[in-house]
C-alpha positions as CSV (number, residue, x, y, z in Angstrom):
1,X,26.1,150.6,80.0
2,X,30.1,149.5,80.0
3,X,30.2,145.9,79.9
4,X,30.9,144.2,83.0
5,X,34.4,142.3,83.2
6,X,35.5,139.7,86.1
7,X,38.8,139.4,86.1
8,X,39.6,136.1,88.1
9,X,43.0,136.8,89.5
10,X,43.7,140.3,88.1
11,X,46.7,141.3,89.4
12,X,49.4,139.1,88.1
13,X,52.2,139.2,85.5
14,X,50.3,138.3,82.2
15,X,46.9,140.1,83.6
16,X,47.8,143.3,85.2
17,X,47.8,144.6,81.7
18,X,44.8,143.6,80.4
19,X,43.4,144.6,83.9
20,X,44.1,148.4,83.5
21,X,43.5,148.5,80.2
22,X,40.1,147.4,80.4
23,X,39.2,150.1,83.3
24,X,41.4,152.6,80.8
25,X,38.6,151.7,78.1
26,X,35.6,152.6,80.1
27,X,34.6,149.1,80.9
28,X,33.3,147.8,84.2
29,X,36.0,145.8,85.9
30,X,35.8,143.6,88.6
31,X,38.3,141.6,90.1
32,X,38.1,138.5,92.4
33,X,41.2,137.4,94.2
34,X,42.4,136.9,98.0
35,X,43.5,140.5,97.8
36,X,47.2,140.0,99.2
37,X,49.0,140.8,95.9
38,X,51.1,144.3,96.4
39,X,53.7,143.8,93.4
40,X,51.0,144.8,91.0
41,X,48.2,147.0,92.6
42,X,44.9,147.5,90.7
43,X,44.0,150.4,89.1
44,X,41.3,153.3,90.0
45,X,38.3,152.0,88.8
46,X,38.6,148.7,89.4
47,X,36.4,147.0,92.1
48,X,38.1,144.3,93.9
49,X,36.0,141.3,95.4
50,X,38.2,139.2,97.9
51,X,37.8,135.6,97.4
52,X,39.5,132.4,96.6
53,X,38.4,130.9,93.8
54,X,39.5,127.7,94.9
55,X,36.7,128.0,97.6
56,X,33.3,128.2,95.3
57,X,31.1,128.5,98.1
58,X,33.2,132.0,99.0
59,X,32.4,132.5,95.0
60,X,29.2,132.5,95.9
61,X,28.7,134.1,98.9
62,X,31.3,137.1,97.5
63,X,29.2,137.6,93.9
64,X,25.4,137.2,95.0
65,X,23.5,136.8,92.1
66,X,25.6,139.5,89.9
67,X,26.0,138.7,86.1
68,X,28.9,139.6,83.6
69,X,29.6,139.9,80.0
70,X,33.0,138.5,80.1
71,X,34.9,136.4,82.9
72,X,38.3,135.9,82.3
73,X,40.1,133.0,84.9
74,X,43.8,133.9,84.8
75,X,44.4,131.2,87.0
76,X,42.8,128.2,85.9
77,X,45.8,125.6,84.9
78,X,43.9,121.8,85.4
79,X,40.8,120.4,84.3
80,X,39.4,120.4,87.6
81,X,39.8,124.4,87.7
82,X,37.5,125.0,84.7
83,X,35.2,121.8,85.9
84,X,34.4,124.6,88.9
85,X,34.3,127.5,86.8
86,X,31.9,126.0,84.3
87,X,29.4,124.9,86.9
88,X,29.8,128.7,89.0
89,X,29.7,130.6,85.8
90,X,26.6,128.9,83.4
91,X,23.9,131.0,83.2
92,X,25.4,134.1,84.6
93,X,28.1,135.5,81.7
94,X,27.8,135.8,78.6
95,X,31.8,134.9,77.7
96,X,33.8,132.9,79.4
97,X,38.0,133.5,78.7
98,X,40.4,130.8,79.1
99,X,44.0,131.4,79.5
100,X,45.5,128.5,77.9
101,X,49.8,128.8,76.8
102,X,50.9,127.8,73.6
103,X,52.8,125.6,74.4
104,X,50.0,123.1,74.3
105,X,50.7,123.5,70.4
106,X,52.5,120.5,69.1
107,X,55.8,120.1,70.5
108,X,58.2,120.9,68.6
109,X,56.4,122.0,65.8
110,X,56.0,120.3,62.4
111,X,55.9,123.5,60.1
112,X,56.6,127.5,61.2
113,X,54.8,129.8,61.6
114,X,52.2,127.7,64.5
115,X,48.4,128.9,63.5
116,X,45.5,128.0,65.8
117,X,45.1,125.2,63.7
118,X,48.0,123.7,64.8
119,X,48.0,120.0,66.8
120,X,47.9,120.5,70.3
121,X,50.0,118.0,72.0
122,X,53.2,118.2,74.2
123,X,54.3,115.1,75.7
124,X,57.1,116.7,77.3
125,X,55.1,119.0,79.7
126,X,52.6,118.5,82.5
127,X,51.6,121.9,82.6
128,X,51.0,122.1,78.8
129,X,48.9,118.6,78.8
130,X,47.2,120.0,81.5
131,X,46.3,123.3,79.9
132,X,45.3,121.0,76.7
133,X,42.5,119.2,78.9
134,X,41.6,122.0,80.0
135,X,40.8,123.0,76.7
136,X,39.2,119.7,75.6
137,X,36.6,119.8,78.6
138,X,35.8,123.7,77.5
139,X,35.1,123.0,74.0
140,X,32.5,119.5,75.4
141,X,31.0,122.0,77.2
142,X,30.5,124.4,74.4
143,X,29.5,121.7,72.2
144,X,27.1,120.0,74.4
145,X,25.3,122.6,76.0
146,X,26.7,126.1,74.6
147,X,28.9,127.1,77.3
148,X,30.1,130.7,75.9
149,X,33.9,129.9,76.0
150,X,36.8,132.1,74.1
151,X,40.3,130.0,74.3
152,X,43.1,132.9,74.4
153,X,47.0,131.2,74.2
154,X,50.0,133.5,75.4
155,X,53.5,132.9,74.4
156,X,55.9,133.7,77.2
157,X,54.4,137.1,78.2
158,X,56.7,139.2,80.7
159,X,56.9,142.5,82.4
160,X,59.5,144.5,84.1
161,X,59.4,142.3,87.0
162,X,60.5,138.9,85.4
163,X,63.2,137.9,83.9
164,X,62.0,135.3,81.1
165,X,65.1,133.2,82.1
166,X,65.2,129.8,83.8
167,X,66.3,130.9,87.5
168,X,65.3,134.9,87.0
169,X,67.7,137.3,88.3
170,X,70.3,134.8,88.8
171,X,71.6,134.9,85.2
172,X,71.9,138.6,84.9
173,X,73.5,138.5,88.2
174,X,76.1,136.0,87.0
175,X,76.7,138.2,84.1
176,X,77.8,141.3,85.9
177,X,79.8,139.7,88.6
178,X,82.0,138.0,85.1
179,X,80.9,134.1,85.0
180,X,79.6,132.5,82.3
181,X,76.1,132.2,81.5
182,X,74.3,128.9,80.1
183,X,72.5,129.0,77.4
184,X,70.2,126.0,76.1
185,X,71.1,124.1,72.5
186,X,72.8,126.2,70.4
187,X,71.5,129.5,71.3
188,X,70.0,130.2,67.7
189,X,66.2,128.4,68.0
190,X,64.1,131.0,67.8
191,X,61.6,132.6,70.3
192,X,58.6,134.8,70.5
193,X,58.5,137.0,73.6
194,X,55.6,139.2,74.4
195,X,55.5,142.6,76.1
196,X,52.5,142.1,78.9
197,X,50.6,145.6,77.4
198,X,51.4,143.9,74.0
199,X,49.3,141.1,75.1
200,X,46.4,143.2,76.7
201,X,46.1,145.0,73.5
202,X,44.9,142.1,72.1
203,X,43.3,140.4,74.8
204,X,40.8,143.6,76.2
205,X,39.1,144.3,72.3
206,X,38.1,140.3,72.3
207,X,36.3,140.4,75.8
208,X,32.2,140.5,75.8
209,X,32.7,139.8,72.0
210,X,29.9,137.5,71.0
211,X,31.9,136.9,67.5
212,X,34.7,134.9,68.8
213,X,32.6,132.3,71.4
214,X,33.8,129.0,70.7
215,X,37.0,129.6,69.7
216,X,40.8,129.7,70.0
217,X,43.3,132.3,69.4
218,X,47.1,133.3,70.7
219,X,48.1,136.7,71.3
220,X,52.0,137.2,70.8
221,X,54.5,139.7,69.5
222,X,55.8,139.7,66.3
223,X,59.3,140.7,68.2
224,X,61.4,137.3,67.3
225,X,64.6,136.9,68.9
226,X,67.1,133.8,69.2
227,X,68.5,132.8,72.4
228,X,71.8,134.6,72.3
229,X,69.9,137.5,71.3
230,X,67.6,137.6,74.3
231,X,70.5,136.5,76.8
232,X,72.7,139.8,74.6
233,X,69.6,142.2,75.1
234,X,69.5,141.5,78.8
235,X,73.4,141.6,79.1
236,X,73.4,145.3,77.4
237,X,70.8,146.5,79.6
238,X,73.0,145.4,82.5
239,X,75.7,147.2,81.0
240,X,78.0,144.0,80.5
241,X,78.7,141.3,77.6
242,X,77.7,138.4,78.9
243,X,80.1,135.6,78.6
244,X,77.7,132.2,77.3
245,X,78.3,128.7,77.2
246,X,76.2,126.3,75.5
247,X,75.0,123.1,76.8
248,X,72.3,120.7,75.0
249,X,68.6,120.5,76.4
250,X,68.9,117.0,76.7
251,X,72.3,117.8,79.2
252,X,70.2,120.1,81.4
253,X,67.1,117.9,81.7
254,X,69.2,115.1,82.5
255,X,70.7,116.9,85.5
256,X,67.7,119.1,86.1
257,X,64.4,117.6,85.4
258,X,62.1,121.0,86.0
259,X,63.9,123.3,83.9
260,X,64.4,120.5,81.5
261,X,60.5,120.0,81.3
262,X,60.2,123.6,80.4
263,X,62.8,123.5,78.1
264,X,62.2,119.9,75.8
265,X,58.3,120.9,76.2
266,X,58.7,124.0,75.0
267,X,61.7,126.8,75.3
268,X,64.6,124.0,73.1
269,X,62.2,124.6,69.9
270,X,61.5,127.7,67.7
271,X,58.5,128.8,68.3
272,X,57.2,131.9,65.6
273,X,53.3,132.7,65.3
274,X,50.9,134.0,62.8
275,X,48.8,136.2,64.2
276,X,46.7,136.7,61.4
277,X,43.4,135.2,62.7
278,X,43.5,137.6,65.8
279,X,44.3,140.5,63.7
280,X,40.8,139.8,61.7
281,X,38.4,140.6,64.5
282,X,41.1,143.2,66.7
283,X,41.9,145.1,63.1
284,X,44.3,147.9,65.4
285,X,46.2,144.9,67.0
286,X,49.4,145.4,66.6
287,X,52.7,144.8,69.3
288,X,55.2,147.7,69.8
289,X,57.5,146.8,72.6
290,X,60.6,145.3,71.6
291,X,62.7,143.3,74.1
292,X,65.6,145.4,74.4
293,X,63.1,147.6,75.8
294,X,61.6,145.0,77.7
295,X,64.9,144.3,78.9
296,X,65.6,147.9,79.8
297,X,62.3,147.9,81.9
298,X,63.3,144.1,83.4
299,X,66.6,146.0,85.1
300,X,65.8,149.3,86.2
301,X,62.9,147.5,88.0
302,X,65.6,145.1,89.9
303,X,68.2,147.5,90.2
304,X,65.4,150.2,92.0
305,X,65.1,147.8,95.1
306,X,68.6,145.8,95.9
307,X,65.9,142.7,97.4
308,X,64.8,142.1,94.0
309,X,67.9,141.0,92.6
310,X,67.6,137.5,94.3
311,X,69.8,134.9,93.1
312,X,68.7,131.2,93.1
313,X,71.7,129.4,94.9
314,X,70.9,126.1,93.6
315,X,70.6,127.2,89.7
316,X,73.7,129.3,90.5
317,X,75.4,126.1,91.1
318,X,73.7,123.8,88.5
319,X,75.2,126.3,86.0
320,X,78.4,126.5,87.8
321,X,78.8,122.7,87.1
322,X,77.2,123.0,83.5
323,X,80.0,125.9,82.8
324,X,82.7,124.0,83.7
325,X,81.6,120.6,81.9
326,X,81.5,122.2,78.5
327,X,83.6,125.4,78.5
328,X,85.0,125.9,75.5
């Protein structure tokens, strides 16, 4: 019999992958959402179950008394997320997967390249600190009473339809129309971007794996880039050079608090992983898609459908006034 997989969410950015791969790989995938996602449909094979996980009685109602061999939440980001997974899930799969971010990894790092032993703390970052309690109430519950948990931590995963830019589209767009682009820092910190079928090749082999309960691993691409490299990548793919102005982290967070957050908790610092401790228990692991691909894929995909290339008006601005404060 194939093991039985629910995917919790299923059809986003990081989990479409991992979603048709699975079914690719014979196993038995089900999927629980509210069923109104049409960027990403699911695959032959997989069964979709419409509910809303933040509803556990619809949980309920929608499983019956099935059981799985792997759950996988996609879309768990607070403690009070897993709090309601753990109690809907004990006793009825044998793995439980938690989609943590590495950016709970000590921010900025003390020593390259981060390893799962690496600190987790980021006191820059709600969203990370969350994800690290998360974690913290998972690994109680494994301790106290054996709750089968598995800790995955992505690394800025994308697919063609994101632009792993602060503001998306609106950069490229700025690039082709001749204005300047900002770039955080100096542009030369270093970052690890991961192809989403990159990730899934590592994530699928670890699900219903009784070897790796109870503990933590990233997935990420070995494909290490610097800023002006990824911001280059994009701008060739868009057939122009893109013109970039550089303007310190602390500038941007001071006159944009979100994309600061994202940027002193986690973007501003180099970020390079071993993968080594994956690698021992998924042997064929290995990541193939390099970003200018990725970026290749991230246009065509905007430039098939005019009403994807949406440009954030207010970032548009923000970087006008950035641009013109420290033009060179």
């Amino acid at each position: 019999m194939a093991p039985r997989i629910l995917m919790i969410g299923g059809t986003g950015l990081i989990s479409s992958a991992s979603t048709r791969l699975a079914v690719e790989r014979g196993l038995d995938v089900t999927v629980l959402n509210r069923g109104t996602s049409a960027t990403r449909p699911l695959p032959d094979g997989a069964e979709l179950v419409q509910a809303d996980i933040r509803d556990p009685e619809s949980v309920r109602a929608a499983l019956g008394d099935r059981e799985f061999d792997a759950v996988v939440d996609w879309v768990a980001f607070t403690p009070e997320h897993v709090a309601t997974d753990v109690e809907l899930f004990t006793g009825r799969t044998g793995q439980y997967v938690f989609i943590s971010s590495a950016s709970a990894y000590q921010t900025p790092p003390e020593r390259l390249p981060v390893t799962e032993s690496t600190p987790l703390r980021n006191p820059y970052w709600q969203y990370s600190r969350d994800k690290i309690a998360c974690e913290d109430l998972l690994v109680s519950a494994y301790r106290d009473s054996g709750f089968p948990v598995t800790i995955v931590r992505p690394s800025h995963t994308y697919d063609r339809t994101s632009v792993p830019l602060d503001g998306g589209w609106t950069s490229v767009e700025r690039m082709r129309q001749g204005k300047e682009v900002v770039v955080h820092g100096d542009g030369a910190s270093l970052w690890t971007l991961t192809h989403h079928e990159d990730f899934a090749r590592g994530l699928v082999p670890l699900l219903g794996d009784p070897r790796v309960l109870g503990d933590a691993f990233h997935i990420t691409s070995d494909d290490v880039l610097t800023w002006d490299q990824i911001v280059r990548a994009l701008g060739a793919a868009a057939g122009v050079e893109p013109r970039i102005v550089h303007v310190p982290s602390d500038v941007i967070a001071a006159a944009d608090p979100e994309w600061g957050a994202g940027l002193l908790g986690d973007k501003a610092h180099s970020m390079v992983f071993d993968t080594t401790k994956v690698r021992r228990v998924v042997p064929e692991f290995t990541t193939t898609i390099r970003f200018e691909q990725g970026a290749r894929e991230i246009v065509a995909w905007h430039d098939a459908d005019p009403a994807r290339r949406t440009v954030d008006a207010r970032m548009d601005a923000l970087m006008d006034d950035l641009v013109e404060r420290f033009r060179a």
